[in-house]
C-alpha positions in Angstrom: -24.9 22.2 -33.2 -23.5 25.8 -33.0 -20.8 27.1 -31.4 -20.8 28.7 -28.6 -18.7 31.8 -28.5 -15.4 31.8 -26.5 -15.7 28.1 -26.4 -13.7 24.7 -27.4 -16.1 21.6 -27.2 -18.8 23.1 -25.0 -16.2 24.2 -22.5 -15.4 28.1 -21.7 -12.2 29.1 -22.6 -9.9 30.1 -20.3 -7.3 33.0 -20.3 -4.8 34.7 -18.3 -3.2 38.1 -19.4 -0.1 39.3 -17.5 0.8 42.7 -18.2 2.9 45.6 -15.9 0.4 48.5 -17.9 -2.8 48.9 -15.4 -4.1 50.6 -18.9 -3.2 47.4 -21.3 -4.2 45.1 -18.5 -7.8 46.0 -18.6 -8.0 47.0 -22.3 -7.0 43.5 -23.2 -9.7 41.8 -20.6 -12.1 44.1 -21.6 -11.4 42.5 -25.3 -11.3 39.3 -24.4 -14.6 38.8 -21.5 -16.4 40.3 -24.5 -15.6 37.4 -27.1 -16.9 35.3 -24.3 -13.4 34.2 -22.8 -12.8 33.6 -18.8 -10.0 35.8 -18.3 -7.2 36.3 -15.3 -6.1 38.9 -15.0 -2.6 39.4 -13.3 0.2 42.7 -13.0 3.5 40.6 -11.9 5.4 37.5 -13.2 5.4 36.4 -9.5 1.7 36.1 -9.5 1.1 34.4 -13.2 3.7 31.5 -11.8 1.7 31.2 -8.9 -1.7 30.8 -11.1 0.1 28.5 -13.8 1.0 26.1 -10.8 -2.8 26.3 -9.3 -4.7 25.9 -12.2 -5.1 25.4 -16.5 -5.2 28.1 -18.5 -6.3 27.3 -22.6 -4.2 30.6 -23.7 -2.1 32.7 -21.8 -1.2 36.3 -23.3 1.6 37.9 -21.6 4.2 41.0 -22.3 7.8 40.6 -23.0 8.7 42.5 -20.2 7.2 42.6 -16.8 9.3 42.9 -13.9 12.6 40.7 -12.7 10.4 37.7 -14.1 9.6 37.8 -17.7 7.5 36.7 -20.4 10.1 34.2 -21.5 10.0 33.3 -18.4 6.3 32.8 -18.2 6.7 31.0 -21.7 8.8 28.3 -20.0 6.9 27.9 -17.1 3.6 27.1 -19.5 5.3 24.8 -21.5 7.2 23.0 -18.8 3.9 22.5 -17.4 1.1 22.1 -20.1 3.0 22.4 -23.7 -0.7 22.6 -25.5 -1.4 25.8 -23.9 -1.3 28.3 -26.3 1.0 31.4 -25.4 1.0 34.9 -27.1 3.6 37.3 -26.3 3.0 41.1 -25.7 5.8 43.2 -27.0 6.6 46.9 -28.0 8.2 48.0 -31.4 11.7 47.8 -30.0 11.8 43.9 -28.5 10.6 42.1 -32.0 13.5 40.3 -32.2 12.8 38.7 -28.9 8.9 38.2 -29.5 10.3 36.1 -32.9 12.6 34.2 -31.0 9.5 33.3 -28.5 7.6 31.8 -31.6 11.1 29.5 -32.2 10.4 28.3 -28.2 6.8 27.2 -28.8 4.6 30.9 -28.4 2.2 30.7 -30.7 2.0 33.9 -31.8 3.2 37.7 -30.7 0.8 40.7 -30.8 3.1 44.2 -31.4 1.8 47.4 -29.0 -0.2 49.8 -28.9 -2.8 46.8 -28.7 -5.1 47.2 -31.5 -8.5 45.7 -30.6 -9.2 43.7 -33.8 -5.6 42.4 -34.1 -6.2 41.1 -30.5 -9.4 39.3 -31.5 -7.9 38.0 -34.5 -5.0 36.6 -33.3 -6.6 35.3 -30.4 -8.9 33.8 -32.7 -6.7 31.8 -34.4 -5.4 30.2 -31.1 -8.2 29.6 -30.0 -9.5 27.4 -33.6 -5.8 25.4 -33.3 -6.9 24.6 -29.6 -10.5 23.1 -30.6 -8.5 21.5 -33.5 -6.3 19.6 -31.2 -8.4 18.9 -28.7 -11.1 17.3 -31.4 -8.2 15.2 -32.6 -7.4 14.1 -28.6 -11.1 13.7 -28.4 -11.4 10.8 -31.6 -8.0 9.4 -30.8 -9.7 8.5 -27.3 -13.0 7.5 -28.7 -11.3 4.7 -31.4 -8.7 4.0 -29.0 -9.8 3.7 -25.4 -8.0 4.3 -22.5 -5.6 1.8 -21.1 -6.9 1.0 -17.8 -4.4 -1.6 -16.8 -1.7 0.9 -16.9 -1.9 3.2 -13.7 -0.3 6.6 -14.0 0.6 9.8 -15.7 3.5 10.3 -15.7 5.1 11.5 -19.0 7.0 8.0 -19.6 3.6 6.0 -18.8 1.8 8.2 -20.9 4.7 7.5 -23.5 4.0 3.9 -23.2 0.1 3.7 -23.9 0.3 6.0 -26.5 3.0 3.3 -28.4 0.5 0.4 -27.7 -2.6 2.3 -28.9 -0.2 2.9 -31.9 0.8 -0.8 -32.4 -2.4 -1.6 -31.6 -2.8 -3.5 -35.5 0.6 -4.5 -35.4 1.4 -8.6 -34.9 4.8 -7.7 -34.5 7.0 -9.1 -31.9 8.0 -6.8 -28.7 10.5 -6.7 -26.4 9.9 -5.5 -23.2 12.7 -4.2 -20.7 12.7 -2.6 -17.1 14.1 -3.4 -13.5 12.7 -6.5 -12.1 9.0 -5.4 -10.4 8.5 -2.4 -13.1 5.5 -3.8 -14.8 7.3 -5.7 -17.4 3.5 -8.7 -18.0 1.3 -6.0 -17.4 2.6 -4.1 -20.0 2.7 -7.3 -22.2 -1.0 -8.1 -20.9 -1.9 -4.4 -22.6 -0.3 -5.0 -25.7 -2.4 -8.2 -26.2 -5.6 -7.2 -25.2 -5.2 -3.9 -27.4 -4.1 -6.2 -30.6 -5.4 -8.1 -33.3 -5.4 -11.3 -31.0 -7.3 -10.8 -28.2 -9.6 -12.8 -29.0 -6.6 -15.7 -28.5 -5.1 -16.4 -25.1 -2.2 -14.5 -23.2 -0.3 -17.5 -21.7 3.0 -16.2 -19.6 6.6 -17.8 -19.3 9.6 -17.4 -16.3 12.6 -18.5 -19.0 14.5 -18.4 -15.7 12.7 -21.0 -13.4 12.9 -24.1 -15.4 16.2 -26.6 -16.3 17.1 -26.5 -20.6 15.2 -29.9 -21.1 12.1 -28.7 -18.7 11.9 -25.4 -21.0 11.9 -27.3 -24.2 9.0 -30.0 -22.6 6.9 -26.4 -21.6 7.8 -24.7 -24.8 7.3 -27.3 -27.2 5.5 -30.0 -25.4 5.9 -34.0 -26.2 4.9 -36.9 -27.6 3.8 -40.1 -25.7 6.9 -42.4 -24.5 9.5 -39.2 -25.1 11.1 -39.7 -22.1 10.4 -41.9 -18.8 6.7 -40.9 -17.2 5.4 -39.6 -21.0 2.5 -41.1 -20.7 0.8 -39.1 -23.1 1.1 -36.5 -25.7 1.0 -32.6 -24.6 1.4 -29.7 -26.4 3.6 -27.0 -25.0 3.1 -23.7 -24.6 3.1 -22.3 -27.9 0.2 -25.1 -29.1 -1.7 -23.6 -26.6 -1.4 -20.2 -27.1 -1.9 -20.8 -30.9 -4.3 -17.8 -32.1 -2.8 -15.8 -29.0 0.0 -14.1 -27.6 3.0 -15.9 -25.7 5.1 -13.8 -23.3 8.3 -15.3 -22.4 9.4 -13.5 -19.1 13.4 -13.1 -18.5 14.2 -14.0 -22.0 18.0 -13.4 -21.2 18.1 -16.3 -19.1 17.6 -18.7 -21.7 20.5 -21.1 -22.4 21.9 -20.8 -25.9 21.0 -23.9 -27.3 17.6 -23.3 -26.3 17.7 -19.6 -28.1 18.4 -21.2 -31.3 15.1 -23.1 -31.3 13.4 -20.2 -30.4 15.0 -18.5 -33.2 13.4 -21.4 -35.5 10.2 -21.3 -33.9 9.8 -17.3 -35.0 11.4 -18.0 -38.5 9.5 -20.9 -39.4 6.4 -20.2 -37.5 6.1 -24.1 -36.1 7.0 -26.3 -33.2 8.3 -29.8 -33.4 7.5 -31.7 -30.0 9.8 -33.8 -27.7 10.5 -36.6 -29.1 8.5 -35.9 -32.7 9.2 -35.6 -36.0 6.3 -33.5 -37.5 6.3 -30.3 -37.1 3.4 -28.2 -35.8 2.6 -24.8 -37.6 1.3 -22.2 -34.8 0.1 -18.5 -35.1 1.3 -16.4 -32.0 2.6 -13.2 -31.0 6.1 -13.3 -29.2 6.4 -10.8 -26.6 10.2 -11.3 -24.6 10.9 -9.3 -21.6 13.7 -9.1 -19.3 15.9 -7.0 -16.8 19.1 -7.3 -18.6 21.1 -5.3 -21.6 20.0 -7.8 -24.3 22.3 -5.7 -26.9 25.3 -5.9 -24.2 24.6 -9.5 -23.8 25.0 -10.2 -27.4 28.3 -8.2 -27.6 29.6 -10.3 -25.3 28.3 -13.6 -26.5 25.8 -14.5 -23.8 22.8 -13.7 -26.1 22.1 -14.9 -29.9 22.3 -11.4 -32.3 20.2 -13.0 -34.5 17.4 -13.8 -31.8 17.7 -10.3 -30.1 16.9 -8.6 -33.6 13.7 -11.1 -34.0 12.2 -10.1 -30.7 13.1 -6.9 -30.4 11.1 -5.4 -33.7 8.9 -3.5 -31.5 11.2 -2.2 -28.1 9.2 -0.9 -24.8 11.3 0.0 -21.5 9.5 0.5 -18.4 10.5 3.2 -16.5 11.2 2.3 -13.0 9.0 3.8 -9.8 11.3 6.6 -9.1 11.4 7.3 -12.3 7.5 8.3 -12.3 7.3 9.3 -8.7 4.3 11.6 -9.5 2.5 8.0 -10.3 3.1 6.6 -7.0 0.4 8.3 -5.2 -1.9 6.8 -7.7 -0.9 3.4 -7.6 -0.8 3.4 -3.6 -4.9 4.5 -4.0 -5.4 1.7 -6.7 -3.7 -0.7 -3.8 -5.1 0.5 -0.9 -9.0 -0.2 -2.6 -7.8 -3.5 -3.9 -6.6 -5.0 -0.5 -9.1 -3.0 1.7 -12.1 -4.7 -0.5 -9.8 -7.9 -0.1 -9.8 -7.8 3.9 -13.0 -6.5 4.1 -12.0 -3.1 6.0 -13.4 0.4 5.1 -10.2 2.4 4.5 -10.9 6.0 2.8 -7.0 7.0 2.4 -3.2 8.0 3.8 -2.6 11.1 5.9 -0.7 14.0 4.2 2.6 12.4 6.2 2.2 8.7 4.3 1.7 10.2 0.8 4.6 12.2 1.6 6.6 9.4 2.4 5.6 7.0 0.4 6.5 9.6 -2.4 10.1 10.5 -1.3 11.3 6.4 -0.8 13.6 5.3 -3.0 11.8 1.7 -3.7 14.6 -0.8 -4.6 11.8 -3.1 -5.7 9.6 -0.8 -7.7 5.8 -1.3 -8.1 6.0 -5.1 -6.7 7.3 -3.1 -3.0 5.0 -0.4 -3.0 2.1 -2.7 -3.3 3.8 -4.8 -0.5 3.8 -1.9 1.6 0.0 -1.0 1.0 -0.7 -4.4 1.4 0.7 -4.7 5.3 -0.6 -0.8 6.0 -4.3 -2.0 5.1 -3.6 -5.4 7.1 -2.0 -3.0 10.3 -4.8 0.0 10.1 -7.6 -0.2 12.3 -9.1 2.8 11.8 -10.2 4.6 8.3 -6.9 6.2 7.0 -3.6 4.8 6.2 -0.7 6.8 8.9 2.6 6.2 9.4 2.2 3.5 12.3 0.7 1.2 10.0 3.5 1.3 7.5 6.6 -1.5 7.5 9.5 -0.8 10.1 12.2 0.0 7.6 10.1 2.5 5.6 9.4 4.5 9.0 13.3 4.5 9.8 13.6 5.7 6.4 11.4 8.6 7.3 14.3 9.6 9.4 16.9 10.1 7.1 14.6 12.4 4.1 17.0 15.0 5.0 18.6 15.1 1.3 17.8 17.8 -1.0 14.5 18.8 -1.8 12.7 20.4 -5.1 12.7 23.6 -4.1 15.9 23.3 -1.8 17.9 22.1 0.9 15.2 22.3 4.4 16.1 24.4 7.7 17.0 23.1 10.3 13.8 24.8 11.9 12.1 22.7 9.2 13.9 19.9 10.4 13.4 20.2 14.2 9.4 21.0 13.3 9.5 17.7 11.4 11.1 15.7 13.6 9.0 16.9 16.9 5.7 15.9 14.8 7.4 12.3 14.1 8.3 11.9 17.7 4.5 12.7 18.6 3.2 10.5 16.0 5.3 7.8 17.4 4.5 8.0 21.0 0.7 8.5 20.2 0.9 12.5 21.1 1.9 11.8 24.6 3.8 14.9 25.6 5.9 14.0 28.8 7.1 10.7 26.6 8.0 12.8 23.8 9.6 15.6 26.0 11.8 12.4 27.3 12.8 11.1 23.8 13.5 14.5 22.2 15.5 15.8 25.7 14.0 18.1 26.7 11.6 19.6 29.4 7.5 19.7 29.3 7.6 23.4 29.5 10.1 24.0 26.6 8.0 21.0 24.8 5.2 23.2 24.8 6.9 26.3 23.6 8.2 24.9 20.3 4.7 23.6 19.5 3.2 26.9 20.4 6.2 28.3 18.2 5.1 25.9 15.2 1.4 26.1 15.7 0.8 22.5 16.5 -2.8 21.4 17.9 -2.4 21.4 21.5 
């Protein structure tokens, strides 16, 4: 199929070109609309940050120096957000230096003025062919390795994460797994398996931490008839089971020592001898350990077998925990809200702008297990169609009261503040005025003034 022109995959490229020059500004759009590119145009640093926030450029060409923002500046915007976007740097004879150093900071290339028209296309060019080359690569990578669906976010750390199971994805190699209790810990281990060589074998899960040493070894290893008082049979244990398969042994630090050392056997000799047997049992699993503690402190203090944390922990994973990927949360609070809505039976389309908020600022001591908690009682409270604040828990909405800490882009004012709190006070009391006049202390008439004052619907 040919190429179209100004293109990567089918899809227009897109440009933006900051430049100070009125005269440089439109020679170099002219240039590039007539290659075929989308291009944006802008004349201040101001207004390129504001269109790199708002929207994706493919390439971004921009002079050295612009006004009290710059095109380093510009650079480390682009990156920060998007580091495949290509950036080219605009710079007169005397600034070299500095358009070399940009190339050491990720520009792709610079482009020296008086702009020369072919130099422009060529360079541009080039950009451009690396772009379509990358984004060919992402393009197989995703067709032989689909996307992890299980896994809900995208944040940088979760993105991290897939990317190392799609990698390991051949592997048989045992993992450990390590995060804050409610993190994610078996759903990450429930990935791994079903993107491995033995997903065709079962995924059978283990608490190391809920059973007694002589209950772990009968689940573990299972028993022979008359092994103990009530054997009435023979059972295999866990691994039997999962033979072919992958066995994830949850809390792994809790596991007494004796019992670590026939673990330890299990992995080196690849077999299980039963309670109260004599033969042993050769199995084929995958070990994949998880658990909320420092398994390397552990051992340096003697609480954990070396030898045992180097066999588990060939492959390592830690799972981030939810604050940690805030910009996840509002995903995973949709994924929760459909899940329980279908559940109940109750036709729930989303959160107001004041919940997402919220829900995105709390601090969640209990990670991903609380915030599901949380959507799970808002869908049980909500009788209309969207998720508000009167639906969610009692502690979370006293919580809302005290996200007066510092904010990304600063501390707020206390007009902010008051504004705030005077919308809370009327979502509380259901927008009656005289009952919110009562709380807040204050009269009906000066009520009325301070909504006027922050534009509220009357």
């Amino acid at each position: 199929m040919k190429k179209s022109k100004g293109s990567i995959l089918g899809k227009r490229v897109t440009v933006m070109v900051v430049d100070d020059e009125g005269i440089a500004l439109k020679a170099l759009t002219r240039i590039l609309e007539s290659e075929g590119y989308e291009v944006e145009a802008v004349s201040t640093g101001k207004k390129a940050l504001k269109q790199i926030n708002s929207r994706r450029f493919d390439l971004i060409l921009t002079d050295l120096f612009i006004d009290e923002i710059s095109g380093m500046d510009v650079l480390a915007a682009v990156k920060n957000r998007d580091p495949e976007t290509a950036v080219i740097i605009l710079t007169g004879h005397g600034s070299i230096d500095s358009a070399i150093e940009a190339t050491k900071k990720d520009a792709f290339h610079y482009l020296q003025k008086p702009i020369r028209p072919d130099e422009v296309r060529h360079v541009v060019k080039r950009a451009v062919e690396n772009l379509e080359l990358i984004a060919r690569i992402k393009e197989l990578e995703t067709r032989t390795s689909p996307e992890i669906e299980s896994i809900i976010g995208n944040s940088p750390k979760i993105v991290a994460i897939k990317k190392l199971i799609r990698r390991i994805q051949d592997s048989e190699s045992n993992v450990l797994i390590t995060g804050e209790s409610g993190t994610g810990k078996e759903l990450v281990a429930r990935a791994i398996h079903e993107f491995s060589p033995k997903k065709q074998g079962k995924f059978l899960a283990f608490n190391c931490a809920s059973f007694t040493e002589d209950l772990l070894a009968n689940e573990l290893f299972g028993h022979e008839k008359d092994a103990f008082t009530g054997a009435t049979k023979s059972r295999a244990g866990l691994f039997e089971s999962a033979n072919g398969g992958t066995v994830f042994l949850d809390e792994v630090g809790d596991m007494p020592m004796t019992m670590q050392v026939k673990l330890l056997r299990v992995i080196q000799e690849r077999e299980v001898i039963r309670v109260g047997g004599t033969s042993p049992i050769p199995i084929d699993v995958r070990i994949i350990a998880a658990t909320n503690q420092n398994l390397k402190d552990q051992y340096l203090k003697g609480y954990f077998r070396q030898d045992l944390f180097f066999r588990l922990n060939v492959i390592y994973i830690h799972v981030p925990n939810l604050n940690e990927r805030a910009e996840d949360i509002p995903l995973l609070a949709s994924h929760f809200l459909r899940f329980y809505a279908k559940r109940i039976g109750k036709k729930i389309t989303g959160f107001t702008d004041e919940v997402i908020g919220l829900l995105s600022s709390y601090e969640y001591p209990g990670n991903i297990r609380e915030l599901e908690n949380i959507i799970e009682h808002a869908v049980s409270m909500t009788h209309g169609e969207t998720i508000t604040t009167e639906n969610l828990p009692k502690d979370l909405m006293e919580y809302d009261l005290f996200l007066f800490h510092n904010q990304p882009n600063g501390f707020k004012t206390l007009e902010e503040l008051e504004k705030e709190y005077i919308r809370w006070i009327l979502d509380r009391v259901e927008n009656k005025k005289t009952e919110a006049s009562k709380i807040l202390g204050i009269d009906r008439a000066s009520l009325y003034r301070k909504l006027k004052r922050y534009e509220f619907d009357t």
